[in-house]
C-alpha positions in Angstrom: -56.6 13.4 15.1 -57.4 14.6 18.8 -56.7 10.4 19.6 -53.2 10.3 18.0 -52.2 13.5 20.1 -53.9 12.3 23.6 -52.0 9.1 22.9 -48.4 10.7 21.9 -48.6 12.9 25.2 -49.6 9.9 27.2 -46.5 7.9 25.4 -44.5 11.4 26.0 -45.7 11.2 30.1 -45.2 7.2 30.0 -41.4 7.7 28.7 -40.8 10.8 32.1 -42.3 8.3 34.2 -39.8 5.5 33.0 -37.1 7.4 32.9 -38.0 9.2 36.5 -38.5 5.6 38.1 -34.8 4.7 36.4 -33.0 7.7 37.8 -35.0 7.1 41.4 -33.4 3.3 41.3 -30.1 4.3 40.1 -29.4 6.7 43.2 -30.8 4.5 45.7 -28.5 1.4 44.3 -26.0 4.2 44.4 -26.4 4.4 47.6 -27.1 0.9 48.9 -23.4 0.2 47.2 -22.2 3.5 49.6 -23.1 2.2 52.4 -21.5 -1.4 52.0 -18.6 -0.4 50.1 -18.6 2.4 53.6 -18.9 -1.1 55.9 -16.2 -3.0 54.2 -13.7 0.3 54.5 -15.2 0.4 58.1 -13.8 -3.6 59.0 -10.1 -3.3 57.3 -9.7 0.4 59.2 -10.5 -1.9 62.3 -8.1 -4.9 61.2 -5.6 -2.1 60.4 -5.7 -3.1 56.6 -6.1 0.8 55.3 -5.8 3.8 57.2 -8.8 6.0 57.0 -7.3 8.4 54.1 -7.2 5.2 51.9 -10.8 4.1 53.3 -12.5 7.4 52.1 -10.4 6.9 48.9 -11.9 3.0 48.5 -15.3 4.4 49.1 -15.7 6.9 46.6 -13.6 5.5 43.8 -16.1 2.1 44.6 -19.1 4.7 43.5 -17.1 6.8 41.0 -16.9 2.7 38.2 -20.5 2.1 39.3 -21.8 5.3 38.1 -19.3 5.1 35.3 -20.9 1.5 34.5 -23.5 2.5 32.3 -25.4 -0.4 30.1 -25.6 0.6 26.8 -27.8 -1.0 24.5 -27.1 -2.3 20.9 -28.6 0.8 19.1 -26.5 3.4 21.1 -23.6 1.1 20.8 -23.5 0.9 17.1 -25.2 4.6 16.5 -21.7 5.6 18.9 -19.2 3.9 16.0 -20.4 5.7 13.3 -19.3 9.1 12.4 -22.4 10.3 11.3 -25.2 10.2 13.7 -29.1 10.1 11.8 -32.2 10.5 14.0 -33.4 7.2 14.9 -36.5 6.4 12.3 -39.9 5.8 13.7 -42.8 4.1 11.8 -46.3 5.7 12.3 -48.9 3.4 12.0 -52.3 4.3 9.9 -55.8 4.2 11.1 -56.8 1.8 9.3 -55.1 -0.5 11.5 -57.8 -0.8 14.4 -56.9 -3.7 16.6 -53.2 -2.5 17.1 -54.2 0.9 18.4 -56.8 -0.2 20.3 -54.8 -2.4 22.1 -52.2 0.4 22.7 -55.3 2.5 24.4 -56.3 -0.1 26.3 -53.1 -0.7 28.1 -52.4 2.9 27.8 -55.5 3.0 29.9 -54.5 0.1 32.3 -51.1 2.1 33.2 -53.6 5.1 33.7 -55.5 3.4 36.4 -52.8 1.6 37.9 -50.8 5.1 38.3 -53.9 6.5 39.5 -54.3 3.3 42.2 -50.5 4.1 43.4 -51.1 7.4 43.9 -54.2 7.2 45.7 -52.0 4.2 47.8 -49.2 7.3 48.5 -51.4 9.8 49.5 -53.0 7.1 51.7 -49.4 6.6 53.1 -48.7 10.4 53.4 -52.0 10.5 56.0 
């Protein structure tokens, strides 16, 4: 049973790692669309197109839809429709079933080394 926990915490630290990565790439598209949506203000201030009131205005209403532009998949779509909301089900799988779970642990292992590669690569950087 002490297998099943080590690999529902390494699932549980795999999912904050995904979801960490996802919030890191969000704000720094946030910000890449900023900065060009601050250059295109920028040119019609210059060609007199918008005053620069109406350029700030441009900018932040241009980030205010992309953070509002959210992809939602087909299970948060649907689950969003209904009035009543039930936990999503899981399905746990038995022991017996050996090939399966091995080949989780083996690619839970994988990601293990590979996080452990990029971090040695960072602090490698950092020097």
């Amino acid at each position: 049973m002490a297998g099943f926990s080590d690999l529902v915490q390494k699932a549980f630290y795999l999912g904050v790692g995904a979801a960490s990565l996802a919030a890191e790439k969000a704000g720094a598209t946030i910000h890449d669309l900023r900065e060009q949506a601050q250059v295109i203000a920028d040119e019609m201030v210059q060609k007199g197109e918008m005053n620069a009131e109406e350029a700030k205005k441009f900018v932040n209403e241009m980030v205010k839809q992309a953070q509002q532009r959210v992809p939602q998949s087909p299970e948060t779509t649907t689950s969003s429709n209904s009035e009543t909301k039930e936990p999503r089900r899981i399905e746990i799988l038995d022991d017996d079933d050996e090939s399966e779970n091995t080949d989780a642990m083996d690619e839970a292992e994988r990601l293990r080394r590979e996080v452990e590669s990029l971090q040695a690569e960072l602090n490698n950087l950092k020097r």
